[in-house]
C-alpha positions as CSV (number, residue, x, y, z in Angstrom):
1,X,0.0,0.0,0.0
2,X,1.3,3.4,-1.0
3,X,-0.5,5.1,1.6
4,X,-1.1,4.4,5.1
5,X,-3.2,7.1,6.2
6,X,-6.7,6.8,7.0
7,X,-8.5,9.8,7.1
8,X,-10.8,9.0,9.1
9,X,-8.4,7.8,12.0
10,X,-7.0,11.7,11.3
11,X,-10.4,13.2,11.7
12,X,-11.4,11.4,14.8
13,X,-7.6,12.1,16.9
14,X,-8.7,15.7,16.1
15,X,-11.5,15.5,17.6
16,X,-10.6,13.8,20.4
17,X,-7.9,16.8,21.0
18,X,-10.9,19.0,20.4
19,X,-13.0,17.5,23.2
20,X,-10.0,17.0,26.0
21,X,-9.3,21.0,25.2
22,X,-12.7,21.7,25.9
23,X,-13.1,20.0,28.7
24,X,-10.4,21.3,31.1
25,X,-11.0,24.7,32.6
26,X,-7.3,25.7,33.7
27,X,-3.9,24.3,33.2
28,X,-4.6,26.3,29.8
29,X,-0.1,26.3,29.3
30,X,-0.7,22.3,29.7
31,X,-3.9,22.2,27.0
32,X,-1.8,24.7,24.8
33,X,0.7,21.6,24.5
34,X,-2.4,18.4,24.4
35,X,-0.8,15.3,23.4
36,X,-3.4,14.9,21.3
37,X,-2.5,18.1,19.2
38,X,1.3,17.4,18.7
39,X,3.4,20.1,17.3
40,X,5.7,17.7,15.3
41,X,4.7,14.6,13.3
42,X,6.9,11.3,14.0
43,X,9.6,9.9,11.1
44,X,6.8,6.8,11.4
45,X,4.8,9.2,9.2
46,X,7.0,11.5,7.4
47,X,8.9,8.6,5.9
48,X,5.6,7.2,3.7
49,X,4.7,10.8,2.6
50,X,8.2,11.2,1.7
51,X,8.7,7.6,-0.1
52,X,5.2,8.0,-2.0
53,X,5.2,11.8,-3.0
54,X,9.0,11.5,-4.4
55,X,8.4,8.0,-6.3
56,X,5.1,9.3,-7.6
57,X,6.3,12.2,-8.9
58,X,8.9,10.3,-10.2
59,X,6.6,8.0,-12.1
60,X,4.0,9.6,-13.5
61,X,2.3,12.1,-11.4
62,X,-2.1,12.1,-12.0
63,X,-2.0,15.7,-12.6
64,X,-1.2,17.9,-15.6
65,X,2.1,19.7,-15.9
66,X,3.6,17.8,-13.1
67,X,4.6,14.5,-14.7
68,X,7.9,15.0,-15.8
69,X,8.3,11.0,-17.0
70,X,5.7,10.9,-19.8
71,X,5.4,14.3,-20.6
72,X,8.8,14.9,-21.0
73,X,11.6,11.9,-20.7
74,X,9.5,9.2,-21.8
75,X,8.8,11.2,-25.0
76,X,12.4,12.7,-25.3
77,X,14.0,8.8,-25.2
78,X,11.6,8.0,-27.5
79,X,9.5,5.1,-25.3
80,X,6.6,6.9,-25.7
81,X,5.2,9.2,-28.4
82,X,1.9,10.9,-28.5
83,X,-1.2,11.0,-31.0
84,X,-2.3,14.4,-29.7
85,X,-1.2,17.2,-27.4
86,X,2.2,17.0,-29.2
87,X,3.1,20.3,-27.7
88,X,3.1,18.4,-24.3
89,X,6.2,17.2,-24.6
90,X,6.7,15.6,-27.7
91,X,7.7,18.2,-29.1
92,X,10.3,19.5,-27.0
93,X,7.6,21.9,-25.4
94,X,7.9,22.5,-21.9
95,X,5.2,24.3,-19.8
96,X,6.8,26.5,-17.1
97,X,4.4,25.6,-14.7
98,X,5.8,21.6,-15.2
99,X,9.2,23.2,-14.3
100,X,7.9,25.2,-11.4
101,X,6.4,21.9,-9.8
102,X,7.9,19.5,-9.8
103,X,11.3,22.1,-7.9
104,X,8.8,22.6,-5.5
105,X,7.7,19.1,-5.3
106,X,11.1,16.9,-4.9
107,X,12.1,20.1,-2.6
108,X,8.6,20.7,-0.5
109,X,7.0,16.9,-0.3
110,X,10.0,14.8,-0.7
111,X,13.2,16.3,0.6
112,X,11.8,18.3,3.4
113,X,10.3,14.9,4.8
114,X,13.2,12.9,4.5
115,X,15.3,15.9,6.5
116,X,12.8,16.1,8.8
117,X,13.3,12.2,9.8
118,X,17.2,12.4,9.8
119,X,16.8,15.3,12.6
120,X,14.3,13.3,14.9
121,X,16.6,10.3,14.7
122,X,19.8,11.1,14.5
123,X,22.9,10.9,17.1
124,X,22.2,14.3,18.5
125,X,17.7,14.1,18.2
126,X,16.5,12.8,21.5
127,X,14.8,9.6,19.9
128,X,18.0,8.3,18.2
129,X,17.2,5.2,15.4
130,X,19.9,4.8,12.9
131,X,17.7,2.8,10.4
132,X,15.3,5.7,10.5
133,X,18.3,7.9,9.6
134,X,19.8,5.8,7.5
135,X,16.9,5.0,5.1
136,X,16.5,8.7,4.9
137,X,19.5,9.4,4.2
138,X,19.1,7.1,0.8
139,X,15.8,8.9,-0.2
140,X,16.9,11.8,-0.1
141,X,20.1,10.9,-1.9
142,X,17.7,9.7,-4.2
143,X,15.8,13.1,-4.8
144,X,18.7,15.1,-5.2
145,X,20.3,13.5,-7.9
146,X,17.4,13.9,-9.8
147,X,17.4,17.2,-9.0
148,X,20.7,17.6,-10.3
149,X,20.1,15.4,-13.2
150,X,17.3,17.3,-14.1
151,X,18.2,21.2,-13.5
152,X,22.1,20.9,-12.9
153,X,23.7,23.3,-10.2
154,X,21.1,22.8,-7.5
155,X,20.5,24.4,-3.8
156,X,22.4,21.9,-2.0
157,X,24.4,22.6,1.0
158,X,22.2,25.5,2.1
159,X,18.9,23.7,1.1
160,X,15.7,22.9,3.2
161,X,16.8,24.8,6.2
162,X,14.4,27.2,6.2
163,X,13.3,25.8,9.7
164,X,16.8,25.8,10.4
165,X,18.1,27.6,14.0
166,X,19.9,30.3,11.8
167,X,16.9,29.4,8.8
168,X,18.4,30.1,5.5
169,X,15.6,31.4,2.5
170,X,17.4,31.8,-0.2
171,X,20.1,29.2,-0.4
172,X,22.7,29.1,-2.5
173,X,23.4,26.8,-5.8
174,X,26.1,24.2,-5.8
175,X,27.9,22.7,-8.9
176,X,27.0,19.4,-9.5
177,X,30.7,18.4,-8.8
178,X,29.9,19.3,-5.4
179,X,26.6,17.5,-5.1
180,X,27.5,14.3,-6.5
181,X,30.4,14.6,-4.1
182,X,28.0,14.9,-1.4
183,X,25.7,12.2,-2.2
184,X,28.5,9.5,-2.9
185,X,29.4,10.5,1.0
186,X,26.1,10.3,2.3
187,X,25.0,7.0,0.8
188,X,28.2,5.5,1.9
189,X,27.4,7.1,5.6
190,X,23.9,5.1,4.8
191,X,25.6,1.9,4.8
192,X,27.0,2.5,7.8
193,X,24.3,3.6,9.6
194,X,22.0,1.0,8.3
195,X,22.2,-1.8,11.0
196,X,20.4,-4.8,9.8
197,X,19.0,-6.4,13.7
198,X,19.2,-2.9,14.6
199,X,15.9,-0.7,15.6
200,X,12.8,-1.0,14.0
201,X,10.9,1.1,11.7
202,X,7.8,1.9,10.8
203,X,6.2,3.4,7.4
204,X,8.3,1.9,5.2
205,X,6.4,0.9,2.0
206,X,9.5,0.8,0.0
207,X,11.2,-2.2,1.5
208,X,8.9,-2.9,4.7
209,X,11.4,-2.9,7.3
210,X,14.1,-5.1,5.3
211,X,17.5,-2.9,6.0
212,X,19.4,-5.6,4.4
213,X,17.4,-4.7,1.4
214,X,18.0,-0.5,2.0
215,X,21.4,-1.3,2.4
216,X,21.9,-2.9,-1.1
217,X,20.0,-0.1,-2.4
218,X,22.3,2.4,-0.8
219,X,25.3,1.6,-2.6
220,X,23.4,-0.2,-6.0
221,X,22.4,3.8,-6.0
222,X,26.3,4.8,-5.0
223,X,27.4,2.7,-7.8
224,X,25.2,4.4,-10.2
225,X,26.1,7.8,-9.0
226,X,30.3,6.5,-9.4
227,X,29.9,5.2,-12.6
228,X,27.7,8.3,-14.1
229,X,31.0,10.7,-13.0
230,X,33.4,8.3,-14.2
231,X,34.7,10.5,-17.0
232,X,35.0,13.5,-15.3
233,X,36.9,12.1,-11.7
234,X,37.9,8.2,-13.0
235,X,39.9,7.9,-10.3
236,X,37.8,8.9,-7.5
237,X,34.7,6.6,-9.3
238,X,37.1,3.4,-9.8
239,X,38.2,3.6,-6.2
240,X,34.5,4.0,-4.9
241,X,33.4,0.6,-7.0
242,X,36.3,-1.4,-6.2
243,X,35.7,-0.7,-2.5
244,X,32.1,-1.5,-2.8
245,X,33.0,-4.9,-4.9
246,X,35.8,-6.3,-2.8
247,X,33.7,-6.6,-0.1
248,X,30.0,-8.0,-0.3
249,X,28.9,-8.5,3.7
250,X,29.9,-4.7,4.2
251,X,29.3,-3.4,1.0
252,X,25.8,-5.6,-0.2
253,X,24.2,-4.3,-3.7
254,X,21.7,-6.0,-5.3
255,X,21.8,-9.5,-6.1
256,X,18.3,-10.1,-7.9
257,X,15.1,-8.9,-9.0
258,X,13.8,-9.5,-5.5
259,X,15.7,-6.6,-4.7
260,X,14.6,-4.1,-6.9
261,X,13.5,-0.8,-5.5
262,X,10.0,0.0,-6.5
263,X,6.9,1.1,-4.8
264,X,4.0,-1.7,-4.2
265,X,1.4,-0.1,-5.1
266,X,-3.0,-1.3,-4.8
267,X,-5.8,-1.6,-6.5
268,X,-7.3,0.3,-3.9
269,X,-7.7,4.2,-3.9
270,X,-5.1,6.7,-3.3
271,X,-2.3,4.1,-3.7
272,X,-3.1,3.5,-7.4
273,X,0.0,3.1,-10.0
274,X,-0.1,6.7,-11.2
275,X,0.1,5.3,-14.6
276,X,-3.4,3.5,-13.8
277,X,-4.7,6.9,-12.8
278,X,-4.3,9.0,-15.9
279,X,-4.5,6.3,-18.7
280,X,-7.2,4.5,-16.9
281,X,-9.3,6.3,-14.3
282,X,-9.1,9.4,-16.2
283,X,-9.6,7.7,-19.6
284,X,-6.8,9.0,-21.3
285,X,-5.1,7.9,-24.4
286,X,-2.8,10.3,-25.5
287,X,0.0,8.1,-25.4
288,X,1.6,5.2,-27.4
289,X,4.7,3.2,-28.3
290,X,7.3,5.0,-29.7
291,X,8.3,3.3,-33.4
292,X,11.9,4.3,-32.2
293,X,11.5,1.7,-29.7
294,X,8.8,-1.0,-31.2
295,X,11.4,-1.1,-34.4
296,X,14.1,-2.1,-32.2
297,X,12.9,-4.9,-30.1
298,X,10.8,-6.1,-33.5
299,X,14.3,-6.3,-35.5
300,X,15.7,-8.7,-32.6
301,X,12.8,-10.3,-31.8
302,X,12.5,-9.0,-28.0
303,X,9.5,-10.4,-26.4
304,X,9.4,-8.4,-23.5
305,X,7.3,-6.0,-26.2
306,X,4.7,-8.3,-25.3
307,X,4.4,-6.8,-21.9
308,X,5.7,-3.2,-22.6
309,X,2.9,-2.5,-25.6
310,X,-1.0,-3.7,-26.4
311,X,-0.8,-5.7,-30.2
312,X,-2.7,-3.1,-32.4
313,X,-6.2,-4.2,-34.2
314,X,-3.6,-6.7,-36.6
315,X,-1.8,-8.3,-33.7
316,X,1.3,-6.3,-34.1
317,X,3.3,-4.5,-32.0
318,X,4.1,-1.1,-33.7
319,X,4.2,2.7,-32.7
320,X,4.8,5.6,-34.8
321,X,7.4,8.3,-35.1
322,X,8.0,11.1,-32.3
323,X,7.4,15.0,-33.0
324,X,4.3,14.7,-35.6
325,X,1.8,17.3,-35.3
326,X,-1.5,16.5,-34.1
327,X,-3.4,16.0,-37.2
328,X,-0.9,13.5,-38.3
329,X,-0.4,11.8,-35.1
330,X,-3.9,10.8,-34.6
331,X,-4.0,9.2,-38.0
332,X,-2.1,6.5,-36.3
333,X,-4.7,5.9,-33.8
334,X,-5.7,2.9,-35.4
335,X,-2.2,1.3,-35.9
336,X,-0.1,2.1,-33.2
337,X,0.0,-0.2,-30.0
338,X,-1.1,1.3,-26.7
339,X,1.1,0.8,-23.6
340,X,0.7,-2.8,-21.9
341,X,-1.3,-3.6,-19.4
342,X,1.7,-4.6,-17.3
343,X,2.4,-0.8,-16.6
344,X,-1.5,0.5,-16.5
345,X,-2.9,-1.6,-13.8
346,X,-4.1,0.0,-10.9
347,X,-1.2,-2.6,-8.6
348,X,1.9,-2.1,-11.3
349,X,4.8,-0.9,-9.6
350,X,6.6,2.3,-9.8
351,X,10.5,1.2,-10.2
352,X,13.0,3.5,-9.3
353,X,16.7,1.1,-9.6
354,X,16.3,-2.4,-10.7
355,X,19.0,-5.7,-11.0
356,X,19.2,-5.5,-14.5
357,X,20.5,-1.7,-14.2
358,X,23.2,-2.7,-11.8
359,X,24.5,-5.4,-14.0
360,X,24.1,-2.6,-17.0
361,X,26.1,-0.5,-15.1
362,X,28.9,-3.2,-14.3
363,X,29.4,-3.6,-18.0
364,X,30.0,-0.2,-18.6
365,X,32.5,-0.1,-15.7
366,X,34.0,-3.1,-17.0
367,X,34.2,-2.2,-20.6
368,X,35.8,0.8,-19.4
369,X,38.6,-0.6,-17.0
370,X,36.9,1.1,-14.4
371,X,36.8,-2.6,-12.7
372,X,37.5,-6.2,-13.1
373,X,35.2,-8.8,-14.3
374,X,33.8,-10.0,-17.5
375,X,31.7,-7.2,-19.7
376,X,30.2,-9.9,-21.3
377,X,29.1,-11.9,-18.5
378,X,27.2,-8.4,-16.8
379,X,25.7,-7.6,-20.3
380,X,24.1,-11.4,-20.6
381,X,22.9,-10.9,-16.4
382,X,21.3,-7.7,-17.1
383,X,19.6,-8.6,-20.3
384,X,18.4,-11.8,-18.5
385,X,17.5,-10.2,-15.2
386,X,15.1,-7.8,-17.5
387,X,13.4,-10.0,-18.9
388,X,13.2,-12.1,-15.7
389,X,11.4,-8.8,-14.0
390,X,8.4,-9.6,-16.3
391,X,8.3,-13.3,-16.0
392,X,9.8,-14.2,-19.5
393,X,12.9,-15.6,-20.8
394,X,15.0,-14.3,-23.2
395,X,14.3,-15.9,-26.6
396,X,17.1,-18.8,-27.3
397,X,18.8,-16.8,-30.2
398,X,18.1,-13.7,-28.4
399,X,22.0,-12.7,-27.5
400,X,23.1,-13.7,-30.6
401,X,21.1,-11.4,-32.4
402,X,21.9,-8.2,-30.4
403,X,25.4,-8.9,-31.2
404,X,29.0,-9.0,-28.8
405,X,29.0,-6.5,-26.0
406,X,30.3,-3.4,-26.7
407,X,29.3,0.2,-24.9
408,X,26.7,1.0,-27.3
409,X,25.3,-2.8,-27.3
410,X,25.2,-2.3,-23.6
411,X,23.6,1.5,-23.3
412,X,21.1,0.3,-26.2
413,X,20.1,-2.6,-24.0
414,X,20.1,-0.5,-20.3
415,X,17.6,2.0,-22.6
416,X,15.5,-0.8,-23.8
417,X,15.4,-2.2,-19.8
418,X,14.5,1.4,-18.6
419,X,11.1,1.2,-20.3
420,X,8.8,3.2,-17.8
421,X,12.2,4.8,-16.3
422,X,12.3,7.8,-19.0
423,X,13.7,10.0,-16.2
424,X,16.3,7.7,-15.9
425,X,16.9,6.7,-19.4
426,X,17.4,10.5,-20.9
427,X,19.8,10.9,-18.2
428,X,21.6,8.2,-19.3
429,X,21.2,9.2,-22.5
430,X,22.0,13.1,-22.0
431,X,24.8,11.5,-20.7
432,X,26.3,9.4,-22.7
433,X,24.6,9.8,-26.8
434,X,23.7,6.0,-26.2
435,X,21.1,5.0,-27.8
436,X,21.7,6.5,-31.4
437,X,18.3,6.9,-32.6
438,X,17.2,7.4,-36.4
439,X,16.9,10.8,-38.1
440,X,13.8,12.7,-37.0
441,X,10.3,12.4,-39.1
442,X,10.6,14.9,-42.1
443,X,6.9,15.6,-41.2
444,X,7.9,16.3,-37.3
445,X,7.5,19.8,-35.6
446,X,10.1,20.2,-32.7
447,X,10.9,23.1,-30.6
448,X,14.0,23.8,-29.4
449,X,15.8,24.2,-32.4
450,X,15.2,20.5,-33.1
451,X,17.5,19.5,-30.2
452,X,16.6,17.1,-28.2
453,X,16.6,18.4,-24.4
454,X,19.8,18.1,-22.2
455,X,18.2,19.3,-19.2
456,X,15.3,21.5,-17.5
457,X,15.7,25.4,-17.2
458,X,14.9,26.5,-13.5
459,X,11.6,27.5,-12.6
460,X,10.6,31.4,-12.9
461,X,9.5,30.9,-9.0
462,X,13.6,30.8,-8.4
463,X,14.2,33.9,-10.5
464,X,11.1,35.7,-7.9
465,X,12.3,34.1,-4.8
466,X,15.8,33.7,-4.9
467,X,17.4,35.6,-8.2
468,X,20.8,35.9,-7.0
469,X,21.6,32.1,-6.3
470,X,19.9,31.3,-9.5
471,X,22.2,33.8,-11.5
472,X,24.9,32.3,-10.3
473,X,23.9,28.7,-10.4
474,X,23.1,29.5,-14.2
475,X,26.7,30.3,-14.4
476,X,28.0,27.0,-13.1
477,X,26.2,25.1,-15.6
478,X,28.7,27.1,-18.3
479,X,26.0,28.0,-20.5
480,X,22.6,29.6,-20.8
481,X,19.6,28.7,-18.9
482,X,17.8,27.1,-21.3
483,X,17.3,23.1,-23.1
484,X,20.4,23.0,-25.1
485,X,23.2,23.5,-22.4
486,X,24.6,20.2,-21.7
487,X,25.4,18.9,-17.4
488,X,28.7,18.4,-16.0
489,X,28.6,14.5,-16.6
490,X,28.1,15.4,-20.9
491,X,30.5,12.8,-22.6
492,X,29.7,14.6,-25.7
């Protein structure tokens, strides 16, 4: 279950602190502070919020011009594509108010929670829990490397302490040097903080009390975060990876799908799959498979399409191409498959770092001498782990046909695993050029000067709020605030 509120449990607590007010006639300094009426809310409940607002957001997001996955990176790597509203993303359009919400989103309902917990439990809070602080410290690892993924030179040392002691309003930016510098630190704190036997915890609907499993998320996550620097500190990333693989029992990362960090979600109301809400509840059908990616897995014969896309009205599993303008598009209503029930389901999960990623990763590493093993032999594991994560087996002559393992071979396949990850994918991709995809349409109509997007520009709520940190954050990023200005981790 996403959520674990009931709101009528809410209502009635407030009423009870209603009644005991109302009943006493003096002592009013003792009503003023009714434990009934508490002035802070317990990590117990600010961990949940915090797990299901981020990964939400993350996913899909019910509302429009908050989801940033398919209204933006799903369309951008080319997953997705859309037979109407084009200028929702597909083609390069950006609303400002998408920008704007989803700052104040990860910021307000995500990071701001996860802070929260770390200073209730923490060494110096007087209710110390080092799982509580450690799991924190992973989300909101999490959140703020999308941030920085996403925007670039981010608030970051100075952010959410505007409940702070000395409180601090308008923080200032950090490079994302600095960032990822701090969030390889604090996951690797994480670690050690996590204490599998150690306290309990309540409200998590990630991994449901399993630190074992938090901890292997905590440096799966470090890994990713080492390996996506690699070519700009290579020394600092190959010493973080070969300390986290030389020793498994302090160092576990994920070892299977049964590791996978995703939010469980119901087919019960609020804790739908947000996918579920939109294309479902809301009867929605905007969106379908991108020909980009239904041409690929066709050529090699990739059955996981069979999960990832709906056959179309002759049994085939086709999209069509990314960009066209709506009177086109919708001419392909008929032909173009629909995205598979496998994702649409009120109880799908929303995934945030799988097994098949890790392995993907590994490859790259190795392929890049950034550590020892076999390429090959983490290529085949990740290919096989993603189709494992949707209860198929990779066709016999499957790895023969996508060919020996080479970088490309392995980005092309991490992009095809990422399916439902387009936040993650056009990261990957922003970062590396990996996949190479075809030529657009001749009949497409894209923004941007036809370039596909390399990041978000900040939100006109930072240039009211807090205009001279964002001046100068624009000016770590090197370039303009706009779409085309490539992130510190660019390989190209």
């Amino acid at each position: 279950m996403k959520n674990i509120f009931n709101h009528k449990t809410i209502w009635m607590t407030a009423l009870a602190g209603v009644l005991t007010a109302t009943s006493c006639t003096k002592d009013f300094d003792e009503m003023n502070t009714s434990p009934n009426s508490p002035t802070a809310i317990g990590p117990q409940y600010l961990l949940p919020t915090g797990i299901e607002t981020s990964i939400d957001r993350y996913w899909g997001h019910r509302n429009r011009f908050e989801r940033i996955n398919i209204d933006a990176a799903e369309l951008y790597v080319q997953h997705l594509t859309r037979n109407i509203y084009s200028n929702e993303g597909d083609d390069y359009t950006v609303s400002p108010a998408l920008l704007t919400n989803n700052w104040k989103g990860f910021y307000n309902d995500g990071l701001l929670n996860f802070q929260r917990v770390i200073l209730q439990t923490n060494a110096e809070s007087e209710n110390p829990n080092v799982n509580y602080e450690g799991v924190a410290l992973v989300m909101r690892s999490w959140v703020f490397s999308l941030l920085t993924d996403l925007y670039g030179a981010i608030p970051y040392t100075e952010a959410i302490q505007g409940t702070a002691e000395a409180p601090i309003y308008t923080p200032k930016y950090d490079p994302m040097e600095v960032v990822y510098a701090g969030l390889l630190n604090d996951l690797k704190l994480a670690n050690e903080k996590l204490t599998v036997g150690g306290p309990t915890i309540a409200g998590d609907i990630l991994y449901a009390g399993d630190i074992l499993k938090w901890k292997k998320f905590a440096n799966s996550l470090r890994l990713r975060l080492a390996n996506r620097q690699a070519s700009k500190k290579p020394a600092e990333s190959k010493a973080i990876m070969a300390e986290i693989l030389a020793d498994a029992a302090k160092f576990p990362v994920f070892t299977s799908n049964a590791d996978n960090a995703s939010l469980k979600t119901s087919a019960v109301l609020p804790s739908n799959n947000e996918w579920n809400q939109i294309l479902l509840q809301d009867g929605r059908t905007d969106w379908n498979i991108s020909s980009t990616l239904a041409d690929k897995m066709n050529a090699l014969g990739d059955t996981r399409i069979t999960v990832y896309a709906n056959p179309n009205g002759s049994g085939k599993y086709q999209g069509h191409p990314n960009g066209l303008p709506d009177a086109i598009a919708t001419s392909y209503l008929a032909t173009s498959s629909t995205i598979g029930s496998a994702f649409t389901k009120a109880d799908a999960p929303e995934v945030i770092m799988t097994f098949s990623e890790l392995n993907f990763i590994l490859a790259e590493a190795a392929l890049d001498g950034e550590i020892t093993g076999s390429a090959k032999t983490y290529f085949e594991a990740g290919i096989n782990a993603s189709f494992a994560q949707y209860g198929l087996t990779a066709p016999a002559d499957f790895l023969t046909k996508v060919g020996a393992v080479s970088r490309e071979k392995v980005l092309e396949q991490k992009w095809v695993s990422l399916f439902g990850q387009g936040v993650e994918a056009w990261t990957e991709y922003r970062r590396t050029g990996f996949p190479v995809f075809p030529a657009p349409d001749p009949r497409a109509v894209l923004n941007n000067g036809g370039i596909l997007p390399t990041r978000f520009n900040y939100p006109a709520s930072e240039y009211s709020l807090n205009a001279t940190a964002v001046t100068a954050g624009k000016a770590l990023n090197g370039a303009a605030d706009d779409m085309k200005t490539k992130l510190w981790w660019a390989e190209k």
